[in-house]
N, C-alpha and C positions, 0 to 999 in steps of 0.2 A: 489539521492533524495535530497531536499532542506529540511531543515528546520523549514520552517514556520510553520504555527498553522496544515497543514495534516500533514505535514513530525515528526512534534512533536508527534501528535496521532499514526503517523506508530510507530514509535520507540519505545515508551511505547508500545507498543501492541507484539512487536517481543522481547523486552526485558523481557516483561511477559513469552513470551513463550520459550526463552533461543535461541533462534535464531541466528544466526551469521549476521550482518550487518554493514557496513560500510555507512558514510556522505556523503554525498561530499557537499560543500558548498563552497560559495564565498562572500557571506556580511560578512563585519566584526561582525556589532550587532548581525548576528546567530553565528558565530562563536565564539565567548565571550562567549554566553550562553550555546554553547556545553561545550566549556572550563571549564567553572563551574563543569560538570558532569566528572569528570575529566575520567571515564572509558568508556565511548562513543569512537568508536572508528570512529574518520571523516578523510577526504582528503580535505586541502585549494583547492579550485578550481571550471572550470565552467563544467560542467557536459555534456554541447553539445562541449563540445574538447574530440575527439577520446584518445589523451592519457593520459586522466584525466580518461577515464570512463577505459580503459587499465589500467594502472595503479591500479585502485580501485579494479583489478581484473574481468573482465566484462566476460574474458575469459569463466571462472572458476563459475563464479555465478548459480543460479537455476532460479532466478528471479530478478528483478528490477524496483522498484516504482519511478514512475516520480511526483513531486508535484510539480513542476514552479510554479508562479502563468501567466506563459503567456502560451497560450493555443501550440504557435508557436515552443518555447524553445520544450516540451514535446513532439511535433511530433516528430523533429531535433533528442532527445535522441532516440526515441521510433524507428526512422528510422538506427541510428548507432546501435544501441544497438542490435536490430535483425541482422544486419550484420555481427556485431563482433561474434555473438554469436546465430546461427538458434536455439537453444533449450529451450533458456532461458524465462522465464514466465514473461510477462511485463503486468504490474497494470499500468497506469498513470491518472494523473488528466485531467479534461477538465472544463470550464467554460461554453463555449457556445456551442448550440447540434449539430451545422454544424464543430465543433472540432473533434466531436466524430468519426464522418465516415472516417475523414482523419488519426485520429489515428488508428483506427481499417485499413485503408487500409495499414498505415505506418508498421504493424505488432504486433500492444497492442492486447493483448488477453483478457481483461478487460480494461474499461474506467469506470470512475469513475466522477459521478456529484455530488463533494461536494451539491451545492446549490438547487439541485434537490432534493439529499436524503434526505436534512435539509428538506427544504417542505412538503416532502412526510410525513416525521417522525412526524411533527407539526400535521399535518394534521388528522394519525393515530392516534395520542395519543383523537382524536375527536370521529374517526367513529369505533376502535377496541383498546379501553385504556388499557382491560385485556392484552390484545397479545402483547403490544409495551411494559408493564409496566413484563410481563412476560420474553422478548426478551433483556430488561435492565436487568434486575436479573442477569440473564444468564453473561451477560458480563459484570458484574459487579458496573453497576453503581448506584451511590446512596449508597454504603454501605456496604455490604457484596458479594464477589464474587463468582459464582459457575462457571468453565467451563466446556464446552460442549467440547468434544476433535471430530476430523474425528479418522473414522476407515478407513483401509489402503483398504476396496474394498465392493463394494455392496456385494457378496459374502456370505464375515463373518459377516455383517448387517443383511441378511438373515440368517443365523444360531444361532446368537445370538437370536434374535427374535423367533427362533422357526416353521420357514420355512425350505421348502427343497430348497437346494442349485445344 
């Protein structure tokens, strides 16, 4: 994963949740600034080199977020990374919609349009303000945070609730 302004939102977000994760980066200016965080744990390096994402443990991973900002880089991971690894869960980013299809054919199991959900969310907070302003709560923004945690199966969803399972 890079750095930049997603790869920063990843990070806090899995750091919230006590998650294990690993950098990889190759500018120096992100690098500095993980440096700062001095308990971030990253790898100098380019993320589409097989033994940079080997190294980072690719093997052994559950998942891996791609945030390049070039839609081309993220296929590249998206296509090593299910190789290295058939089981592992790949999020990446994409900018343009004809990225999307090529990453989903490369093997992402999610794609992810920063600039799409910015709009959409703009958009919401217009035609459903209650729901978007409810959806913030929840993940904390603005202030005070509640999370919403998954439960491990429809299941126990169902019996929690008071349904038969």
């Amino acid at each position: 994963m890079g750095y930049g302004r997603n790869g920063y939102m990843a990070v806090s977000e899995l750091e919230k949740s006590k998650k294990k994760f690993i950098i990889i980066e190759r500018d120096d200016k992100s690098i500095e600034e993980i440096s700062k965080n001095k308990k971030l744990p990253f790898l100098r390096g380019d993320a589409t080199a097989d033994e940079i994402l080997i190294t980072a443990g690719i093997h052994r991973a559950k998942s891996i977020i791609t945030t390049l900002p070039q839609d081309s880089d993220n296929v590249f991971i998206t296509l090593t990374a299910r190789e290295l690894n058939p089981q592992i869960q790949i999020i990446s980013r994409a900018s343009r919609k004809n990225s999307e299809t090529k990453l989903f054919r490369a093997g992402a199991n999610h794609v992810i349009m920063p600039d799409a959900i910015g709009g959409l969310h703009m958009a919401q907070l217009i035609t459903k303000p209650y729901v978007i302003e409810f959806l913030e709560l929840l993940g904390g923004e603005g202030g005070e945070e509640m999370r919403l945690e998954e439960f491990a199966s429809m299941k126990n969803l169902i019996r929690i609730a008071g349904g038969k399972a």
